[in-house]
Biopython code that builds the backbone (N, CA, C, O; Angstrom):
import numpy as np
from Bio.PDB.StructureBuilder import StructureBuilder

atoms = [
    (1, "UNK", "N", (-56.456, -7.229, 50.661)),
    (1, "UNK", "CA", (-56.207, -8.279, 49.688)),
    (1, "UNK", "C", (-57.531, -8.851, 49.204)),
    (1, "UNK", "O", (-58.500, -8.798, 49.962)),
    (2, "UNK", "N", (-57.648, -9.422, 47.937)),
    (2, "UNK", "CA", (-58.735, -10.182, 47.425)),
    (2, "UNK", "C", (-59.529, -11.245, 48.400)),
    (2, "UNK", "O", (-59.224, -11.216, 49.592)),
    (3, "UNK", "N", (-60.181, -11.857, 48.115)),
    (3, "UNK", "CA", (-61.126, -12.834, 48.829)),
    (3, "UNK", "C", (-60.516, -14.185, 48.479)),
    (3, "UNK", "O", (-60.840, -15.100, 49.235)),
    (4, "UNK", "N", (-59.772, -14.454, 47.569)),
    (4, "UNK", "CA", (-58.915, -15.621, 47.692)),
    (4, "UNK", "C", (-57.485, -15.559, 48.308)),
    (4, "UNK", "O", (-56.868, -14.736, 48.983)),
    (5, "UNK", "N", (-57.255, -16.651, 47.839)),
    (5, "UNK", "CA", (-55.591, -16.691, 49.124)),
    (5, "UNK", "C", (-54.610, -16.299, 48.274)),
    (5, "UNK", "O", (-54.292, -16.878, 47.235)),
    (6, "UNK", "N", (-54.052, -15.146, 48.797)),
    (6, "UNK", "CA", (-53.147, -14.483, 48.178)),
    (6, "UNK", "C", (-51.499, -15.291, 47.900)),
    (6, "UNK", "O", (-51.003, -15.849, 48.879)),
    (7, "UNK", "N", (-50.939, -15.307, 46.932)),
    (7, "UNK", "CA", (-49.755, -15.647, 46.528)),
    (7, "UNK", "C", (-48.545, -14.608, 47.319)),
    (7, "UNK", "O", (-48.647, -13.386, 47.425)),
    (8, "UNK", "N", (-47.410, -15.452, 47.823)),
    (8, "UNK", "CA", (-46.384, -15.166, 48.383)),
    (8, "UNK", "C", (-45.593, -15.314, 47.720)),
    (8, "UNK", "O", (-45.808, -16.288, 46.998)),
    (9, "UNK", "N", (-44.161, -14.563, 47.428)),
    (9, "UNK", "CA", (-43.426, -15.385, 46.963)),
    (9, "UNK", "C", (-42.128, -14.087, 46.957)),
    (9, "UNK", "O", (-42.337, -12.979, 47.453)),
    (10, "UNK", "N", (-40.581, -14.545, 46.198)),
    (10, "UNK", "CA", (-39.638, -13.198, 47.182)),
    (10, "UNK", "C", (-39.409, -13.462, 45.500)),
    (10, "UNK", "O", (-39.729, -14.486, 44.897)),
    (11, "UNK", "N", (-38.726, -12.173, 44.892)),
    (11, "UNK", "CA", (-38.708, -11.683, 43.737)),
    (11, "UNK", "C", (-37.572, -10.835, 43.210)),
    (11, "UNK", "O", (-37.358, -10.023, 44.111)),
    (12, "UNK", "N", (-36.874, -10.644, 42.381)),
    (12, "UNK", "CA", (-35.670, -9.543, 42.018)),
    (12, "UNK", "C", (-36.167, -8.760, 41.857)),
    (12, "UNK", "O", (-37.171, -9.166, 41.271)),
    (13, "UNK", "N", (-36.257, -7.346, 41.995)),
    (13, "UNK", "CA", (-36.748, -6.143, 41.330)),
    (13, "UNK", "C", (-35.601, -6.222, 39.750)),
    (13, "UNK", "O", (-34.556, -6.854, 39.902)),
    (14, "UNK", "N", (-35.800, -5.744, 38.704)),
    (14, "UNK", "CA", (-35.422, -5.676, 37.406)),
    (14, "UNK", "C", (-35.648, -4.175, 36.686)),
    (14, "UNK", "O", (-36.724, -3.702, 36.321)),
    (15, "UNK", "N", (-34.616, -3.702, 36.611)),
    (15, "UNK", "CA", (-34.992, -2.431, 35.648)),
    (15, "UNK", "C", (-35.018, -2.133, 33.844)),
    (15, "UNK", "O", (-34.481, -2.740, 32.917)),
    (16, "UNK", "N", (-35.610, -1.321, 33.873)),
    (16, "UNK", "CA", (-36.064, -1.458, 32.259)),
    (16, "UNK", "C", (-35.969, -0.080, 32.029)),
    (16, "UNK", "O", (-36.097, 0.821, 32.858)),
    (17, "UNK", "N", (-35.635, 0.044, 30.317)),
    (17, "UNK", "CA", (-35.092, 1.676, 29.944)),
    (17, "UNK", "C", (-36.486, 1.592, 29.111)),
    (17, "UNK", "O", (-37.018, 0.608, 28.598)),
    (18, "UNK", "N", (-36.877, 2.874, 29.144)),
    (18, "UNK", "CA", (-37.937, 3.263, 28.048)),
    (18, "UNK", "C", (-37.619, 4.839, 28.130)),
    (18, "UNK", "O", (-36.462, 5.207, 28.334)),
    (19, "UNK", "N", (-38.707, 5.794, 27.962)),
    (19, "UNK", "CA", (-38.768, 7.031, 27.949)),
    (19, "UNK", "C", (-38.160, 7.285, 29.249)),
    (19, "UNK", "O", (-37.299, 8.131, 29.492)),
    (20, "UNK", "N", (-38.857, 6.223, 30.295)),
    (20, "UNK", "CA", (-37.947, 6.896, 31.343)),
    (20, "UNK", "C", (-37.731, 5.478, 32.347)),
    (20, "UNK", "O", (-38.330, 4.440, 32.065)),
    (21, "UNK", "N", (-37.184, 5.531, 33.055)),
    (21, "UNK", "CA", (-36.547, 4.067, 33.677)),
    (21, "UNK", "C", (-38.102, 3.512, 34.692)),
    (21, "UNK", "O", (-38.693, 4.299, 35.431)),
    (22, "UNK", "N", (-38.468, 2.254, 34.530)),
    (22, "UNK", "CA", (-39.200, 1.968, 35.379)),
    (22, "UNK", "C", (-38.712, 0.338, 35.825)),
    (22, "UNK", "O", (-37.823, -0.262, 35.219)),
    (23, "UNK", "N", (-39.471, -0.235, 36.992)),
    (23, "UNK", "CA", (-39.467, -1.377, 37.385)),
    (23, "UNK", "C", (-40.369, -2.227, 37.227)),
    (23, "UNK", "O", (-41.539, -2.079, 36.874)),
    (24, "UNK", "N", (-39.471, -3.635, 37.651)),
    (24, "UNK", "CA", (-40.887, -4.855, 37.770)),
    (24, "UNK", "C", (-40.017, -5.826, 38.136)),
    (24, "UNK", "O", (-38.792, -5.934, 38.081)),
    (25, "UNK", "N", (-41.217, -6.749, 38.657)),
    (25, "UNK", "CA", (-40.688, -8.229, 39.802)),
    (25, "UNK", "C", (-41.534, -9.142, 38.833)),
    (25, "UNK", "O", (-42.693, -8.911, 38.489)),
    (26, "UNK", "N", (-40.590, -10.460, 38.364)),
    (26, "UNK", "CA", (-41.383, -11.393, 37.319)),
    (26, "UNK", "C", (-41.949, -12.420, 38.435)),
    (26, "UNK", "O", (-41.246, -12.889, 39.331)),
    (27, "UNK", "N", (-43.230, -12.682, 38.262)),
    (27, "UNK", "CA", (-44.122, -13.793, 38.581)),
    (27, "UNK", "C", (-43.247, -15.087, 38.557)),
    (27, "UNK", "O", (-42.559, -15.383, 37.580)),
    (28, "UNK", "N", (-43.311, -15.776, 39.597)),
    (28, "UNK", "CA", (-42.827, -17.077, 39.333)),
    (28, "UNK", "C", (-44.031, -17.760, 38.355)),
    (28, "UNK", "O", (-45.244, -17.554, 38.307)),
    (29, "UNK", "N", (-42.937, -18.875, 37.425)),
    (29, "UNK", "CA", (-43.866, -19.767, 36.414)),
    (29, "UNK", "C", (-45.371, -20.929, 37.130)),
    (29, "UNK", "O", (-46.357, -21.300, 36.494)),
    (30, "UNK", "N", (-45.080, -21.189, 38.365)),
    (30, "UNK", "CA", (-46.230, -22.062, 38.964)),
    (30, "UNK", "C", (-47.161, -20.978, 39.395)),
    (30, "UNK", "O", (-48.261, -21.340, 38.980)),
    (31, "UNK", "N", (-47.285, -19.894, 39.981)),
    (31, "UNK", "CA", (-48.271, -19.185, 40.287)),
    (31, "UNK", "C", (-48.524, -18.540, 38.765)),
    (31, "UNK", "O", (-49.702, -18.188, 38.700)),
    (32, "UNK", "N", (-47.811, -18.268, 37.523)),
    (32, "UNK", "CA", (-48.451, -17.568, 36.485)),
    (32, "UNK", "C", (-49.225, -18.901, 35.863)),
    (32, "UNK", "O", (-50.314, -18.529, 35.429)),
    (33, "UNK", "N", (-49.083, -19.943, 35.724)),
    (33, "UNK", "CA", (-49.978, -20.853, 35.464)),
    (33, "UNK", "C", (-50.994, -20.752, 35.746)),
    (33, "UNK", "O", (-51.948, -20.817, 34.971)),
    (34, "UNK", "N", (-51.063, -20.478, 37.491)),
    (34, "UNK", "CA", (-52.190, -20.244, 37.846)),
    (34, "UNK", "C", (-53.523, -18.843, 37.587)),
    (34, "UNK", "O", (-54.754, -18.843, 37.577)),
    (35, "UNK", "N", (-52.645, -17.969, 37.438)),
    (35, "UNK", "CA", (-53.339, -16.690, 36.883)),
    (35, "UNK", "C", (-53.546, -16.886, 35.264)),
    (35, "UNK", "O", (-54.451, -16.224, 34.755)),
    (36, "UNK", "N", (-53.004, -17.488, 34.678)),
    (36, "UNK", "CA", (-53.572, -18.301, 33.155)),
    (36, "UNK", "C", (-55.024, -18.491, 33.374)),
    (36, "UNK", "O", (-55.962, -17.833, 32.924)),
    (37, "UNK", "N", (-55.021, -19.643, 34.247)),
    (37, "UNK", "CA", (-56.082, -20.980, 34.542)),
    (37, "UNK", "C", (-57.250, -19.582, 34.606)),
    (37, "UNK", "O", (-58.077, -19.405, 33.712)),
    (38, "UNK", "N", (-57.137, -18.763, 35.702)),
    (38, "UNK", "CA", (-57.525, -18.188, 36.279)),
    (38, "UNK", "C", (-58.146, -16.595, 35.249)),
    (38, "UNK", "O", (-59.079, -15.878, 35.610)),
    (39, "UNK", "N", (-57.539, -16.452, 34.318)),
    (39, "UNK", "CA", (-58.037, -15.271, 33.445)),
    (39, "UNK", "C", (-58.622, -15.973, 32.325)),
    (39, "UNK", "O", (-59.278, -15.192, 31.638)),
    (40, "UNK", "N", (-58.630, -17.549, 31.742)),
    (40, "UNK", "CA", (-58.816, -18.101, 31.122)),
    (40, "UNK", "C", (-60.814, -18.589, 31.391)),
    (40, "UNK", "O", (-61.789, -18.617, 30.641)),
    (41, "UNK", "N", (-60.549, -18.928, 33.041)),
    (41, "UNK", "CA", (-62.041, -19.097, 33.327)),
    (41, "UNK", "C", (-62.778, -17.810, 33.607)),
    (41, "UNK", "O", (-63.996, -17.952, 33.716)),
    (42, "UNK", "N", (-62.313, -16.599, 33.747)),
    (42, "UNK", "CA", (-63.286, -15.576, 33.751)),
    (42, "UNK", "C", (-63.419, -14.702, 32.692)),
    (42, "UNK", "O", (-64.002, -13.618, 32.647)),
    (43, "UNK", "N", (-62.622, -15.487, 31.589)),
    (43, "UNK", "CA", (-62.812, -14.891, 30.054)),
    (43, "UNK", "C", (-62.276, -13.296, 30.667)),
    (43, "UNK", "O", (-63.186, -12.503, 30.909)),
    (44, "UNK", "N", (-61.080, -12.908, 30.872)),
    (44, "UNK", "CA", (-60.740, -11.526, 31.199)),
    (44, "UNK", "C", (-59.118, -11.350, 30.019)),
    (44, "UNK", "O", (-58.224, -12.179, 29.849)),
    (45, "UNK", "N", (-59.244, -10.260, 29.538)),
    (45, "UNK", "CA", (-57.779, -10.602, 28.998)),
    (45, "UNK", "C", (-56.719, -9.493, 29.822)),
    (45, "UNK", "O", (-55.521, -9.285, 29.630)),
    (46, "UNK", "N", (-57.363, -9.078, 30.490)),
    (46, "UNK", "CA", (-55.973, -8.484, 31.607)),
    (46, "UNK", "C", (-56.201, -9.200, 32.844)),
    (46, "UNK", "O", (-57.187, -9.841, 33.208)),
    (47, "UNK", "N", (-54.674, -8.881, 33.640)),
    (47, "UNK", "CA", (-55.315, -9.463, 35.163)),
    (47, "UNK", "C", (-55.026, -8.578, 36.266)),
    (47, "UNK", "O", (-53.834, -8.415, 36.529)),
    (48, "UNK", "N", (-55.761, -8.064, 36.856)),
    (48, "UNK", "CA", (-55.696, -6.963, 37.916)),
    (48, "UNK", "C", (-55.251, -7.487, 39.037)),
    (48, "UNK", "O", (-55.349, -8.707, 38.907)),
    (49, "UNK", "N", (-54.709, -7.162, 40.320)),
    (49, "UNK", "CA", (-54.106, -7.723, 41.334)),
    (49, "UNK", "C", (-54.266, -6.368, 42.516)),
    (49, "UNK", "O", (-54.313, -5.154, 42.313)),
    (50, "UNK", "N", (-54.320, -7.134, 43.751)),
    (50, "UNK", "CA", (-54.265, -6.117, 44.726)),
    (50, "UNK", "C", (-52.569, -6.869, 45.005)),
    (50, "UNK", "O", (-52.498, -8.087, 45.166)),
    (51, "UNK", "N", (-51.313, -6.014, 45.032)),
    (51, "UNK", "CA", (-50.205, -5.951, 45.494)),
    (51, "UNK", "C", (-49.275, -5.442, 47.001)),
    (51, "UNK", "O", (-49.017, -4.277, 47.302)),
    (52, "UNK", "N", (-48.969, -6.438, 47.630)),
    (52, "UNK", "CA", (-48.004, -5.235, 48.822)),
    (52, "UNK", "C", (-46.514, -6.437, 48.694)),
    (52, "UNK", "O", (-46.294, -7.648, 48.741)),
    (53, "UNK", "N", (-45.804, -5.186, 48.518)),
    (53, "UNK", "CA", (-44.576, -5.014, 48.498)),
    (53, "UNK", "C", (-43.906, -4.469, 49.606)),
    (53, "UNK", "O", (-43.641, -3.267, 49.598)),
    (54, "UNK", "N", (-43.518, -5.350, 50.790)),
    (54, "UNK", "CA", (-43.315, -5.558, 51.765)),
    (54, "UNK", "C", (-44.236, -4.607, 52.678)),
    (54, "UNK", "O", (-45.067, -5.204, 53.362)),
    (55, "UNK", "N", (-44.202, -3.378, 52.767)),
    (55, "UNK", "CA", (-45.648, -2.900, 53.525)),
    (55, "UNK", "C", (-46.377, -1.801, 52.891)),
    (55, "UNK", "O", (-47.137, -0.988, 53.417)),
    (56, "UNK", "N", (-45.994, -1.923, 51.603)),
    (56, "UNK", "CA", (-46.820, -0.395, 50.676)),
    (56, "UNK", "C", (-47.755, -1.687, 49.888)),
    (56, "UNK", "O", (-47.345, -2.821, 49.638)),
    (57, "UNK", "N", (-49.199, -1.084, 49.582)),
    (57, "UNK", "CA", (-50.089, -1.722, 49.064)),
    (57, "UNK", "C", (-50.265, -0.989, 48.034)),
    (57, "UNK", "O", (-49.759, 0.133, 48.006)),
    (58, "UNK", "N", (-51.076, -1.507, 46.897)),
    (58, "UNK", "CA", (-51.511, -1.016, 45.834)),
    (58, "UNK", "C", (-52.139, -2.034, 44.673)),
    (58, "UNK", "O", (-52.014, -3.258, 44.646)),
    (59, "UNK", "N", (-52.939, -1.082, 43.598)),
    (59, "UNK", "CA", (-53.665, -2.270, 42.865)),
    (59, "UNK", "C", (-52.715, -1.970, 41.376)),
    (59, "UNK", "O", (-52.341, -0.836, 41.076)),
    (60, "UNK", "N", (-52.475, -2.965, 40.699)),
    (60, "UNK", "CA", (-51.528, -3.084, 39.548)),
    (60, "UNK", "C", (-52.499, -3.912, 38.191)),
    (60, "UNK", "O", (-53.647, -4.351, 38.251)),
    (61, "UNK", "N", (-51.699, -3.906, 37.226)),
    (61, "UNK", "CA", (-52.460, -4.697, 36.349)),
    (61, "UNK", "C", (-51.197, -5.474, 35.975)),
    (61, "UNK", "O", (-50.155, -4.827, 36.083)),
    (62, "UNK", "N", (-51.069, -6.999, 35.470)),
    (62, "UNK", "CA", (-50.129, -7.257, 35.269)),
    (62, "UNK", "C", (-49.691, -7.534, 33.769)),
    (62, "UNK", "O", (-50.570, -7.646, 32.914)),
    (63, "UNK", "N", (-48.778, -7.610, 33.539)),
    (63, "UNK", "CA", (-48.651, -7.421, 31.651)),
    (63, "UNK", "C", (-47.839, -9.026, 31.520)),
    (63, "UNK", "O", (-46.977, -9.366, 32.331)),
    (64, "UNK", "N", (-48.234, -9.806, 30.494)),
    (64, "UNK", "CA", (-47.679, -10.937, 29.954)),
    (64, "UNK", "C", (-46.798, -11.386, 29.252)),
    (64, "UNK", "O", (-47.027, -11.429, 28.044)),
    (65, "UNK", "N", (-45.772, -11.770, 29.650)),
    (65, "UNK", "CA", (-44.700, -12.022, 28.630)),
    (65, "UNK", "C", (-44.698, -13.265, 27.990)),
    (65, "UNK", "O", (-44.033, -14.108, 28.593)),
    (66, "UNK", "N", (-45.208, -13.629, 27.004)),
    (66, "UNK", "CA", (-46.156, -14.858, 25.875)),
    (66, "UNK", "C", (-44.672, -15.593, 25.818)),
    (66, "UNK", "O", (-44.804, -16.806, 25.651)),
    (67, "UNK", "N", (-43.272, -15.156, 25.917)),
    (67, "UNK", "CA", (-42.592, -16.132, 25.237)),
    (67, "UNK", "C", (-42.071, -17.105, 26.278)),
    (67, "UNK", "O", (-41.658, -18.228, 25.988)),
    (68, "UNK", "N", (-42.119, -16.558, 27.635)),
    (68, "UNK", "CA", (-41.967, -17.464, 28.920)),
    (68, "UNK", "C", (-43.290, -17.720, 29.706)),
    (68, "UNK", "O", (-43.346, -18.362, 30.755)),
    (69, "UNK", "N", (-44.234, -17.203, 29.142)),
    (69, "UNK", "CA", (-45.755, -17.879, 29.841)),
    (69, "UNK", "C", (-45.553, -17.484, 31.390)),
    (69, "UNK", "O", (-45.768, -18.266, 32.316)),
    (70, "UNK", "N", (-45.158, -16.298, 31.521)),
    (70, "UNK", "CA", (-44.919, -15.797, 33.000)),
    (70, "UNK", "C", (-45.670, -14.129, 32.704)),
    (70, "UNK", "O", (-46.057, -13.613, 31.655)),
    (71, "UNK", "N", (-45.659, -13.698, 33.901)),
    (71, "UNK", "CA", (-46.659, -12.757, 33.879)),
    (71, "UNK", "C", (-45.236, -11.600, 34.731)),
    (71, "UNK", "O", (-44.240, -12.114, 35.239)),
    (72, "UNK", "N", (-45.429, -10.325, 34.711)),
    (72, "UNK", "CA", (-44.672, -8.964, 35.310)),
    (72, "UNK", "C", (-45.582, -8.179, 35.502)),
    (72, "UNK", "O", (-46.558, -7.785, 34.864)),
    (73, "UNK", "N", (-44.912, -7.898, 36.976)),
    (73, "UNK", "CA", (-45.835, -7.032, 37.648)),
    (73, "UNK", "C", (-45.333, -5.839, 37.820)),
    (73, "UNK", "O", (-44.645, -5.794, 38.839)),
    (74, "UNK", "N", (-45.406, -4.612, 37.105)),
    (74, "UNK", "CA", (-44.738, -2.971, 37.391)),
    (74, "UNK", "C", (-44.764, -2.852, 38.315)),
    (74, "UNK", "O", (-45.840, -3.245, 38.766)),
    (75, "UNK", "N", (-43.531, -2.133, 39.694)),
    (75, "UNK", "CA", (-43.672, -1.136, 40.118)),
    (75, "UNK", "C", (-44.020, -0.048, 40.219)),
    (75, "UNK", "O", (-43.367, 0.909, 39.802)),
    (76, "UNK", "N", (-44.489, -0.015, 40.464)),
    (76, "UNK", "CA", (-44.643, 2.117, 40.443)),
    (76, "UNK", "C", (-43.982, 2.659, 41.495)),
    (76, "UNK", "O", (-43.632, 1.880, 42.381)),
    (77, "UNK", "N", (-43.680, 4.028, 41.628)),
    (77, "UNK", "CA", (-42.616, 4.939, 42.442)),
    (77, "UNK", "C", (-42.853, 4.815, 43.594)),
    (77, "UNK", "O", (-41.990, 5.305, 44.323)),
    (78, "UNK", "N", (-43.928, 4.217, 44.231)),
    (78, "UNK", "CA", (-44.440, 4.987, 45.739)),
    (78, "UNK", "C", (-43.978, 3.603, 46.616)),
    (78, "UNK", "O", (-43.845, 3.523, 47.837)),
    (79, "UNK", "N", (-43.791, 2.609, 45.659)),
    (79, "UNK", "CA", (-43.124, 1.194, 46.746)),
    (79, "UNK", "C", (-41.841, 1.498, 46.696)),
    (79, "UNK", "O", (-41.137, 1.884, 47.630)),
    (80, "UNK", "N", (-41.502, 1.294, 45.439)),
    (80, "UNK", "CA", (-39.833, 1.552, 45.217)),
    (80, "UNK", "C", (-39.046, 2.765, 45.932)),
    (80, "UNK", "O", (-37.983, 2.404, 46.436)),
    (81, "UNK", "N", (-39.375, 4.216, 46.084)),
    (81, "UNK", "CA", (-39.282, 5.427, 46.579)),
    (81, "UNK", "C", (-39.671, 5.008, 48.326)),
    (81, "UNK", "O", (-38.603, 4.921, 48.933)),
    (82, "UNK", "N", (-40.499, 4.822, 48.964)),
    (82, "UNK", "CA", (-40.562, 4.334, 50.113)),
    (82, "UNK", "C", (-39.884, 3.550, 51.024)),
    (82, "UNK", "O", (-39.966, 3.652, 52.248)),
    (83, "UNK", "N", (-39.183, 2.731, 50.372)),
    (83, "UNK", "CA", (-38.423, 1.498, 50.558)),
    (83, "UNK", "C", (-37.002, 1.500, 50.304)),
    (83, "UNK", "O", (-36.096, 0.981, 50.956)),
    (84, "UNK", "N", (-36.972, 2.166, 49.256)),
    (84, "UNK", "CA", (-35.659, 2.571, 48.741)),
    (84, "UNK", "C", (-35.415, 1.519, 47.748)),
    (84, "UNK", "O", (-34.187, 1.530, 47.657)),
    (85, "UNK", "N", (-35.856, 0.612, 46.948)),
    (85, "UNK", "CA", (-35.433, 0.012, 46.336)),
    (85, "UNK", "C", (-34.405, -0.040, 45.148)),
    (85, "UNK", "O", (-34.530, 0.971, 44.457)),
    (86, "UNK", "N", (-33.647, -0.702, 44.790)),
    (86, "UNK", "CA", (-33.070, -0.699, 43.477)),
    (86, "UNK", "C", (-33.042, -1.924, 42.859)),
    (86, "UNK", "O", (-33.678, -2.810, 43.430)),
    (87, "UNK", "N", (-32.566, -2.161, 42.013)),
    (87, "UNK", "CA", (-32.477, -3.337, 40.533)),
    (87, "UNK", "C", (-31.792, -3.988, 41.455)),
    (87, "UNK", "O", (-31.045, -3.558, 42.333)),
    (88, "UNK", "N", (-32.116, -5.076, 41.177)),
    (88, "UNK", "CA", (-31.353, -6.450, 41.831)),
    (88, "UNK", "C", (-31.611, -6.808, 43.281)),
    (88, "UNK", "O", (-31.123, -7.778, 43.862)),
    (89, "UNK", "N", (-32.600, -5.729, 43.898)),
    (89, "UNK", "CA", (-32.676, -6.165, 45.060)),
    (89, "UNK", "C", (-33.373, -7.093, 44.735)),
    (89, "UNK", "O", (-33.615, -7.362, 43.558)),
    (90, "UNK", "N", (-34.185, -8.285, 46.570)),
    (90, "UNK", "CA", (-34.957, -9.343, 46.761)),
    (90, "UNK", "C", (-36.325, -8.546, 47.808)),
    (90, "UNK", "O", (-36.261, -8.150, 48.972)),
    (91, "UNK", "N", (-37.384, -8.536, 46.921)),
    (91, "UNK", "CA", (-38.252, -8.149, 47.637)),
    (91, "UNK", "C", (-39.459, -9.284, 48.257)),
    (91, "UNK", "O", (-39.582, -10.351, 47.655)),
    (92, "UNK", "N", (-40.223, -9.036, 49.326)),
    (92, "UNK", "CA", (-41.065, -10.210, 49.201)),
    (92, "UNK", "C", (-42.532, -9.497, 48.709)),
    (92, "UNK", "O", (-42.835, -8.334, 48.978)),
    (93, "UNK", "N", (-43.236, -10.284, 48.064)),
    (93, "UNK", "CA", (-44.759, -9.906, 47.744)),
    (93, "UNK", "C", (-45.723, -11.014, 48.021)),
    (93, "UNK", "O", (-45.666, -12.243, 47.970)),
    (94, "UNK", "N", (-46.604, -10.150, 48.325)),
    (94, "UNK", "CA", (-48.020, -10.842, 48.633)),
    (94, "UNK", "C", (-48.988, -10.069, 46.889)),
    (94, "UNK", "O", (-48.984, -8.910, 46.476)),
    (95, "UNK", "N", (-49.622, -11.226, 46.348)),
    (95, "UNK", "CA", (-50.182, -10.729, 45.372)),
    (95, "UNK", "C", (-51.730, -11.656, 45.386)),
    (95, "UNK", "O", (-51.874, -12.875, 45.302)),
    (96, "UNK", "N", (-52.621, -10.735, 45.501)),
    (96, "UNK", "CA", (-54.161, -11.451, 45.407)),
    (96, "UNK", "C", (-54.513, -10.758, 43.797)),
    (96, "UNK", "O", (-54.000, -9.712, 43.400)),
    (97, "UNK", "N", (-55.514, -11.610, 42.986)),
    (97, "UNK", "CA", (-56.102, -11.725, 41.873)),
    (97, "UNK", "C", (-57.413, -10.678, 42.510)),
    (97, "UNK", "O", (-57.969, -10.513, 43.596)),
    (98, "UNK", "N", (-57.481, -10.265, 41.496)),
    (98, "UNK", "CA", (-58.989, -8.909, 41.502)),
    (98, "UNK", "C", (-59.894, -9.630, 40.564)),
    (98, "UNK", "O", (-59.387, -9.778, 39.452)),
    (99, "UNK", "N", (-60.918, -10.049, 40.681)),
    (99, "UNK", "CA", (-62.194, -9.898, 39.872)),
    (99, "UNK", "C", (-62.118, -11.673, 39.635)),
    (99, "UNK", "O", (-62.986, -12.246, 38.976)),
]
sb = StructureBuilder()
sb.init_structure("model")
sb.init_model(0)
sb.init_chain("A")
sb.init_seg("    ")
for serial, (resi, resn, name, xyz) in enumerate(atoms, 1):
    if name == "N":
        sb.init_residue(resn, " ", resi, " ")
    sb.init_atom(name, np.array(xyz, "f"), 0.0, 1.0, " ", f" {name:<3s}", serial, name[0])
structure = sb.get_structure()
């Protein structure tokens, strides 16, 4: 995890159709405030994250959804596939800020 104190917090997994089906767990609104504050003072316009999803780790980038000022964090296959996850489950995450 990053060198600051990583964010906790338990999350829905949510599925989404595109070319091909993928996932994501939405940021609660008080910690995306904080990754605002936080990409705002290091002049960055993405925000990178070291992620574990209950015991699979990995580094993500997170994408912004401007009309709820909350931030989504993709899954990728190797948490979800490991774990077995599906849509609607409650996962817990630990999420530290990169850079």
């Amino acid at each position: 995890m990053s060198k600051k104190k990583p964010y906790l917090f338990d999350a829905k997994i949510n599925a989404h159709q595109g070319h091909t089906r993928w996932y994501s767990v939405k940021i609660p609104a008080d910690i995306s405030k904080e990754i605002i504050r936080h990409r705002t003072e290091s002049r960055r316009k993405t925000v990178h994250v070291e992620v574990t999803v209950e015991k699979v780790h990995w580094r993500a980038t997170l994408f912004e959804d401007e009309a709820s000022k909350t931030f989504m964090l993709p899954l990728n296959n190797d948490p979800k596939d490991k774990n077995a996850y599906k849509a609607g489950d409650i996962v817990h995450v630990e999420l530290g800020l990169l850079g």
